[in-house]
C-alpha positions in Angstrom: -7.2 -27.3 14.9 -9.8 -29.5 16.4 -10.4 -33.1 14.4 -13.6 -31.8 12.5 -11.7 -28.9 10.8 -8.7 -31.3 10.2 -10.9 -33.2 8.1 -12.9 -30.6 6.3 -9.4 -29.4 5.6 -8.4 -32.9 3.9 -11.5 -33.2 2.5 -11.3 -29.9 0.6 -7.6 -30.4 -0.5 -8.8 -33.3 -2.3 -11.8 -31.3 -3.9 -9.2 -29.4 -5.3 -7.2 -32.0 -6.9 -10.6 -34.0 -8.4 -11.5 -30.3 -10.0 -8.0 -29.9 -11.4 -8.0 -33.4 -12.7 -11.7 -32.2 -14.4 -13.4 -35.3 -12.3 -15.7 -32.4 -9.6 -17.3 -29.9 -11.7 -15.8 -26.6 -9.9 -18.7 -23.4 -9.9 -17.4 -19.9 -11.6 -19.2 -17.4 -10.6 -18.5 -14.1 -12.9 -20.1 -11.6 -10.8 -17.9 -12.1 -8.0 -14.9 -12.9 -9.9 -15.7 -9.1 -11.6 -15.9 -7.8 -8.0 -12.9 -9.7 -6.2 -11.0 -8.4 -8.7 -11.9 -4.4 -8.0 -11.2 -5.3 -4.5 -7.5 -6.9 -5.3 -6.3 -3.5 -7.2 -7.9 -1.3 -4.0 -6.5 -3.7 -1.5 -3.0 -3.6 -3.6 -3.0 0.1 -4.7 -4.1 1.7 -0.7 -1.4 -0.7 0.8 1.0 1.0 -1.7 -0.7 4.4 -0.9 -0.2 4.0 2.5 3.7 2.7 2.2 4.8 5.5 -0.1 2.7 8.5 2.1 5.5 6.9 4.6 8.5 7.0 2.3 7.4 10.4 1.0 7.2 12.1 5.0 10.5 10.1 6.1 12.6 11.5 2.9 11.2 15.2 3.7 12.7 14.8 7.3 15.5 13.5 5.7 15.8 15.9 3.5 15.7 18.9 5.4 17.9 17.0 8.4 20.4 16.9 5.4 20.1 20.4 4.7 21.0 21.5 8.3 24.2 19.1 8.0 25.5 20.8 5.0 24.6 24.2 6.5 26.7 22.8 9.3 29.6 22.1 6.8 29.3 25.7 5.2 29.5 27.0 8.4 32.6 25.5 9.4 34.4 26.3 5.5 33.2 29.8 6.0 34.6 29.8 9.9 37.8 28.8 9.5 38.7 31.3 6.4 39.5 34.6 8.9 39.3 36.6 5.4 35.6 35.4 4.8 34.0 35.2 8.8 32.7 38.7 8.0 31.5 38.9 3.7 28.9 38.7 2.0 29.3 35.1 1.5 29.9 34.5 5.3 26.6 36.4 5.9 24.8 34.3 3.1 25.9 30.8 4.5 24.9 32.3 8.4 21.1 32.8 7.0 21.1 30.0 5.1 22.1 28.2 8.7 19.2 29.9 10.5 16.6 29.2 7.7 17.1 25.6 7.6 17.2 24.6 11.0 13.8 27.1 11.0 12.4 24.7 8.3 13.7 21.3 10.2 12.4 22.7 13.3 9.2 23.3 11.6 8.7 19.8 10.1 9.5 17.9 13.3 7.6 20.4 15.8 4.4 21.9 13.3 3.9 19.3 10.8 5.0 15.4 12.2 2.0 14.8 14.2 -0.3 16.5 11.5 0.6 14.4 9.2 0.4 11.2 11.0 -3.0 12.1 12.2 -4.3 13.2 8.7 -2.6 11.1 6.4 -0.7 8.0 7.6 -3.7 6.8 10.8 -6.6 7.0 8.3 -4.5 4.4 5.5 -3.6 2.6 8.1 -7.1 2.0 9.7 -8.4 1.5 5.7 -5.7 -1.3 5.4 -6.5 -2.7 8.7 -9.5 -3.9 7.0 -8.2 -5.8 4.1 -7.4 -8.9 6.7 -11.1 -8.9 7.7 -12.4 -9.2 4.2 -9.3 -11.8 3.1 -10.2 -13.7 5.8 -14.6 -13.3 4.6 -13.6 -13.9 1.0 -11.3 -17.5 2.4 -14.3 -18.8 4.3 -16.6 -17.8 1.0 -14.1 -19.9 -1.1 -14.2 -22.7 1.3 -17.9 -23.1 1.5 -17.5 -23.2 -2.6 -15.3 -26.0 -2.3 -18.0 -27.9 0.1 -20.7 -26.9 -2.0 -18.7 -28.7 -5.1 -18.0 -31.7 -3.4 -21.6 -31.9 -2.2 -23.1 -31.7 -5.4 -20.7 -34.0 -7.1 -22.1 -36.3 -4.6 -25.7 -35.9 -5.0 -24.9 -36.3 -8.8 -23.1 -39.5 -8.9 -26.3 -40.8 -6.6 -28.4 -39.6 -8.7 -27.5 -40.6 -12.1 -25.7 -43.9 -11.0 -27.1 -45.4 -8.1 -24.8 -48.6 -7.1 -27.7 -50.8 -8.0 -31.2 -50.8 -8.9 -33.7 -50.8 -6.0 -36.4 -52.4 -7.4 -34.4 -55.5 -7.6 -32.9 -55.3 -3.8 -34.1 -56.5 -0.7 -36.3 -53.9 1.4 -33.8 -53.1 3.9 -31.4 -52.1 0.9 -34.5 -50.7 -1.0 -34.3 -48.2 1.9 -30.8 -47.9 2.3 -30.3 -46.7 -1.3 -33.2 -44.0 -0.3 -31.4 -42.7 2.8 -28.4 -42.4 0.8 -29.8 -40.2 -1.9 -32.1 -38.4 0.8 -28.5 -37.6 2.9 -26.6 -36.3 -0.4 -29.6 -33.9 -1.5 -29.8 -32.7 2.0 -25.9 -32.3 2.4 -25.8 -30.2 -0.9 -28.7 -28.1 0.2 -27.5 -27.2 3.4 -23.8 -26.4 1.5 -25.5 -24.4 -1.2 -27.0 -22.5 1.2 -24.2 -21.4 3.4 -21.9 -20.7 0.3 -25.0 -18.1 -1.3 -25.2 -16.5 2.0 -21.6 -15.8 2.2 -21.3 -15.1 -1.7 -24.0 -13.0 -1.8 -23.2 -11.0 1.0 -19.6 -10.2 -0.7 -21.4 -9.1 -4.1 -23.3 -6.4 -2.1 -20.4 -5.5 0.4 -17.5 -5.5 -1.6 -18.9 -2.7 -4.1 -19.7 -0.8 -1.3 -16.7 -0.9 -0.1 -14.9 0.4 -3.3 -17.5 3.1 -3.7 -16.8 4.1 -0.2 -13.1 4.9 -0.6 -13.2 8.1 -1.8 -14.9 10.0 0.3 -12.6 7.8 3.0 -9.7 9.2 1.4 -10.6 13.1 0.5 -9.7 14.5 4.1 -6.4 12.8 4.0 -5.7 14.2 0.4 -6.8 17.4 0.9 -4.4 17.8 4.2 -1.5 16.6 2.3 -1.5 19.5 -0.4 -2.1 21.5 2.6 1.1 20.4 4.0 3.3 20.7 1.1 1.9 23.8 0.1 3.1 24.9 3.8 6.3 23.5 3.2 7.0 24.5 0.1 6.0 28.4 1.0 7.9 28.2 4.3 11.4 26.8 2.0 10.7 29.8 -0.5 10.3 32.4 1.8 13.4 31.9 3.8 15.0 30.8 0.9 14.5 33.9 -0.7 15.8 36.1 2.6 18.9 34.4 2.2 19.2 35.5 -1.9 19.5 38.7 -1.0 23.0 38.3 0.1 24.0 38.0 -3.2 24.2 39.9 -6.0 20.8 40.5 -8.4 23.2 39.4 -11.6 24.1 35.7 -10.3 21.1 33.9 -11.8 22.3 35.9 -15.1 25.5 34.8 -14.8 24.7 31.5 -14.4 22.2 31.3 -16.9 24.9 32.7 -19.0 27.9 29.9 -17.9 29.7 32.7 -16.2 29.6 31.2 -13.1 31.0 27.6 -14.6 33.9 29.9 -16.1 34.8 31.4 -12.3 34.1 27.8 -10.9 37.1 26.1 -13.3 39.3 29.0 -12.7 39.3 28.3 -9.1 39.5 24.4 -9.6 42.8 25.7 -12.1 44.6 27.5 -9.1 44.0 24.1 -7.0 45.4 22.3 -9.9 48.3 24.5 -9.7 49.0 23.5 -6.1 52.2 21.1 -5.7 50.0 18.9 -3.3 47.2 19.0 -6.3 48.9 19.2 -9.2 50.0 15.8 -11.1 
């Protein structure tokens, strides 16, 4: 930091404490307070957009990974029962195998880099922005701050000048002017870097905000794509594997049957020396 922005820094640190303390008058400005505002939900709501589009594609690969490890599992019960390698239940747990490491195949080789490229690129580039306009709205809130201090300045020079010229010497006749002349030229230089900069943001950020949806359509529209895939892709092989059972299981479940034949099974383990109490 070079000397002249070390003391632009102090100096505005201290404009901060005088307008706390109520002794600098500090400028509100609604219509960018309004806008600043819109901006802070987008900025907050596309960063959390863009984190749970993330979460959302990492717990589908997980998901289906998970799937092939208990297919794994199933495989290996199924195996080492010599009276099951070859029933219907056998058969059922060897499709189910196949179909899930088709659907984790699928994700990694047919739909990773699609959705990347779609979804999780285009958020990031959006967000990349948000630094660029932090940084814009900082400067704009600086220049406030200068423009503050410059007009408290030109106020106190103005409505109490140290002492009355018409009763000082002409060399501090003219020293008094120079004074007052340097203050109104100080706070119309200030004033007009700070409406550049806040007038700029009233116009941009708006357009900004308005821009966001057509930004984000493409993106939205390839991730119901992509779920719609997936989701059609899980049913259909789901669905060749429920033909290995019978066409009365969903009745018997809906009907507790299969609870009934689950705790009659779980009572024979109970029964076991090495199980029982």
């Amino acid at each position: 930091m070079s000397l002249s922005s070390f003391k632009k820094s102090i100096n505005r640190t201290g404009t901060t404490l005088l307008q706390k303390t109520g002794q600098i008058e500090r400028t509100v400005d609604r219509e960018f307070t309004d806008e600043e505002a819109k901006y802070r939900t987008f900025e907050k709501e596309s960063i959390a957009l863009q984190k749970d589009s993330k979460a959302y594609w990492d717990a589908m690969k997980a998901m289906t990974a998970a799937q092939t490890r208990i297919a794994d599992t199933l495989e290996l019960f199924y195996s080492a029962n010599q009276n099951e390698t070859s029933g219907e239940g056998a058969m059922a747990v060897h499709a189910y195998k196949r179909s899930v490491d088709d659907l984790d195949g699928g994700v990694q080789r047919e739909m990773d880099l699609p959705f990347r490229t779609a979804i999780l690129e285009p958020l990031g580039k959006m967000n990349a922005y948000f630094p660029v306009v932090n940084e814009h709205i900082a400067k704009r809130n600086k220049k406030l701050l200068d423009y503050d201090s410059a007009r408290s300045k030109l106020r106190k020079t103005i409505d109490k000048p140290s002492e009355d010229p018409t009763k000082l010497p002409k060399a501090s006749t003219k020293a008094v002017f120079y004074n007052s002349f340097s203050a109104q030229q100080e706070n119309d230089e200030a004033k007009e870097v700070f409406d550049m900069l806040n007038e700029q943001l009233i116009a941009e950020l708006p357009q900004l905000l308005d821009l966001r949806v057509p930004f984000f359509d493409p993106s939205f529209e390839a991730m119901i794509r992509m779920q719609s895939k997936f989701a059609e892709e899980g049913y259909e092989k789901m669905s060749g594997v429920q033909r290995y059972f019978n066409d009365s299981v969903r009745d018997d479940y809906a009907a507790g049957q299969l609870d009934a034949q689950v705790e009659a099974v779980l009572q024979e383990m109970r029964e076991l020396s090495i199980c029982g109490a």
